[in-house]
N, C-alpha and C positions, 0 to 999 in steps of 0.2 A: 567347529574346532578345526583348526588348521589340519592339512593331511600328516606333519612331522609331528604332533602330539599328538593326535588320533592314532598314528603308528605305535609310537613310544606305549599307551597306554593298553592298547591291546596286548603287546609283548609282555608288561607285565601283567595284567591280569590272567597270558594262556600260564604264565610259568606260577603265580602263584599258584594256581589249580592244583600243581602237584601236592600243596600242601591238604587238600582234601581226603587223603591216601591214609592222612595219618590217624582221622577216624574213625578207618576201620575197628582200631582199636577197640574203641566203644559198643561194637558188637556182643550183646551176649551170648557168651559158649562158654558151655560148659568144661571144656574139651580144651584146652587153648592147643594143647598140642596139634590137635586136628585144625585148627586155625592155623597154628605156622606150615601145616604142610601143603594145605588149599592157597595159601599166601605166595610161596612161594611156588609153588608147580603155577597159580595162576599166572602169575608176573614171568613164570618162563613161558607161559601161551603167550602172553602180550608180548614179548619181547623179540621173540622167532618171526610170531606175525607183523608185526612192526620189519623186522630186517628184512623176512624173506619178501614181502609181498608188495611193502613201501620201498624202504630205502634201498634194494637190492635195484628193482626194477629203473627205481628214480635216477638212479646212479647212472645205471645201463645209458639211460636215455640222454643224462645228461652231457655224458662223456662226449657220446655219439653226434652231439651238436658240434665236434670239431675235427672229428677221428673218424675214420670208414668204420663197418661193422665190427671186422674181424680184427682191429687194432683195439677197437672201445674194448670188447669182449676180455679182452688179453689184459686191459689196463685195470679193469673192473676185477677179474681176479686177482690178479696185482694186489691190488688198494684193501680187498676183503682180504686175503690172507695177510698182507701185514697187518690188517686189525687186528687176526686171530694171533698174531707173535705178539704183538702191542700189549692185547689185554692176556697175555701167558707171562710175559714180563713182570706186570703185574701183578700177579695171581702168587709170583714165588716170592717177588719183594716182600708183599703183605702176610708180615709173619703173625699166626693166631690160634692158638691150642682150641679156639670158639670156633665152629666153621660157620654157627649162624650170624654171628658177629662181622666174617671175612665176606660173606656173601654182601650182607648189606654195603659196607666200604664199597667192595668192586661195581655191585649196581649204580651207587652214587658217584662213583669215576665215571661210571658208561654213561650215566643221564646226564652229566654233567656235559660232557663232549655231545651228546646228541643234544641236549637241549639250545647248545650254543645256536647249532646251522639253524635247526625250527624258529628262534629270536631274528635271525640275522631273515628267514625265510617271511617271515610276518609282519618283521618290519619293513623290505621291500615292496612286500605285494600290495599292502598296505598303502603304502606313501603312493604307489602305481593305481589301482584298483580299490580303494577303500570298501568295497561290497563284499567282494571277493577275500580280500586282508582278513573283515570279519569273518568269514563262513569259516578260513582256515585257520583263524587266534581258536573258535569253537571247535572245530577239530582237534587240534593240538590240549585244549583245553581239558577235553575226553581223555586223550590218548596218555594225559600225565598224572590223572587219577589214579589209575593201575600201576603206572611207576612209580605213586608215592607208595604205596603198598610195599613195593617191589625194599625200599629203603628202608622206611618206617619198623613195619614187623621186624626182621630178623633184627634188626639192630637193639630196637625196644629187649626183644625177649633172650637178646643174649647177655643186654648190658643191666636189663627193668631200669632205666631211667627213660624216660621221656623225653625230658627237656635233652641228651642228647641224640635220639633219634631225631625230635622235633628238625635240631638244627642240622645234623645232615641233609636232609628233607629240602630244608629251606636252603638248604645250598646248592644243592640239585636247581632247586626251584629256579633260585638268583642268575643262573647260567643262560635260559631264557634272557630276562632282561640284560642282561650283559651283551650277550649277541644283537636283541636291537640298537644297543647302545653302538655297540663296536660298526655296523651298520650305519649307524645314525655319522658316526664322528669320520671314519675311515674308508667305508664301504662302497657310499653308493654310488659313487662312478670309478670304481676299480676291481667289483665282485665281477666274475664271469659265470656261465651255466657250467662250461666244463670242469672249473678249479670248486666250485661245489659238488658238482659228481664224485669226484676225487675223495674229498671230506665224506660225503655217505657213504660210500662204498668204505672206507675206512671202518667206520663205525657200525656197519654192517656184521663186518669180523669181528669187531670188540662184543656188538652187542648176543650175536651168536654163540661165541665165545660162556658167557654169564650165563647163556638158558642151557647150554650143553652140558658145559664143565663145573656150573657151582650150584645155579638153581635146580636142576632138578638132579642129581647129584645127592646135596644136603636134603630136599623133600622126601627123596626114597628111603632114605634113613628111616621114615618112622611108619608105621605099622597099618597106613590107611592108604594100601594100592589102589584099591576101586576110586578112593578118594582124591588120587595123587592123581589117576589117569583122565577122570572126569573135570576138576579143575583144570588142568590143562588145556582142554580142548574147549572148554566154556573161554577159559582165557585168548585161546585163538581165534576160536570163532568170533567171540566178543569185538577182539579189534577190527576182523577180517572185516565184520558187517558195519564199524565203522567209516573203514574206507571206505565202504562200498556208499554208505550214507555220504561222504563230503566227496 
């Protein structure tokens, strides 16, 4: 298979993945309440872990491929606090007497911009490296299981429809394959490393933003702290050892 459809289809396959998120649901508990709260505190491990430990770092790094230290540094703040005013912007527009309902929205805004750069990310390395493309479509493919959660649940249990958590989910998902696409058509002799740093370190503050101010937030609300604190840090740990695998 050529290296531009081999790219293409990995893209889609890491982004459908997210839609695997959404069977959580089919867990049996007794408790659901205690599901949205492990849900939601988890998806704020994953999400922290993801910023601080990926895309915070990756950011750093990538800046610095054009910038001295203490300029990257400066610009890297920069770019995460306007994430965090970006997804605060956000957060007021989205009007919702539900706050489980509001979380799910704002997550799917976030995954939706993080999912773009990981598309537009797999499908480069990919078209470059096809070994390598694969390890990191598998990576991402992991890392968007936990964010379909992150959509899925509260949305499900604020609205009990399905078919439309389903489809936020999948829109999330579709953001992936859009970024290989916008890659594929626009990208691949005009993307630089540093105008990427830029973009993560944006979404850095977005994503930081969501585990501070709404996921865990909304989880503390209900009545299972031991519970709230333990997902969390299985959620962290969880991706931490991720990275640590790819």
């Amino acid at each position: 298979m050529p290296n531009l459809q081999y790219s293409l289809l990995l893209c889609t396959l890491a982004g459908i993945s997210t839609l695997l998120g959404a069977f959580f649901i089919f867990i049996p508990c007794k408790d659901y309440k205690k599901l949205i709260a492990f849900a939601l505190s988890f998806s704020a491990g994953v999400m922290l872990s993801i910023s601080l430990l990926e895309l915070l770092p990756e950011s750093f790094v990538m800046i610095q491929s054009r910038y001295p230290f203490s300029f990257s540094f400066l610009l890297t703040l920069f770019f995460v606090n306007l994430g965090l005013v970006i997804a605060n912007i956000f957060d007021q527009k989205i009007q919702s007497d539900n706050s489980l309902y509001k979380v799910g929205i704002i997550s799917m805004l976030a995954l939706f911009l993080h999912n773009i750069p990981e598309g537009i990310a797999t499908f480069l390395t990919t078209n470059t490296n096809p070994n390598l493309g694969l390890l990191l479509a598998i990576s991402i493919a992991l890392h968007n299981i936990p964010e379909g959660i992150s959509i899925f649940i509260p949305i499900y249990f604020a609205t009990r429809k399905k078919g439309k958590a389903f489809f936020c989910t999948f829109f999330s998902a579709l953001s992936e394959i859009l970024g290989g696409l916008f890659a594929f058509f626009f990208l691949r002799n005009l993307i630089t490393e540093w105008r990427m740093g830029y973009l993560y370190a944006l979404i850095t503050g977005f994503m930081a933003y969501i585990a501070f101010y709404e996921l865990l937030p909304t989880a503390w609300k209900y009545p299972y702290k031991k519970l709230i604190k333990g997902a969390f840090l299985v959620g962290f740990l969880f991706m931490m050892g991720l990275q640590f695998c790819f």
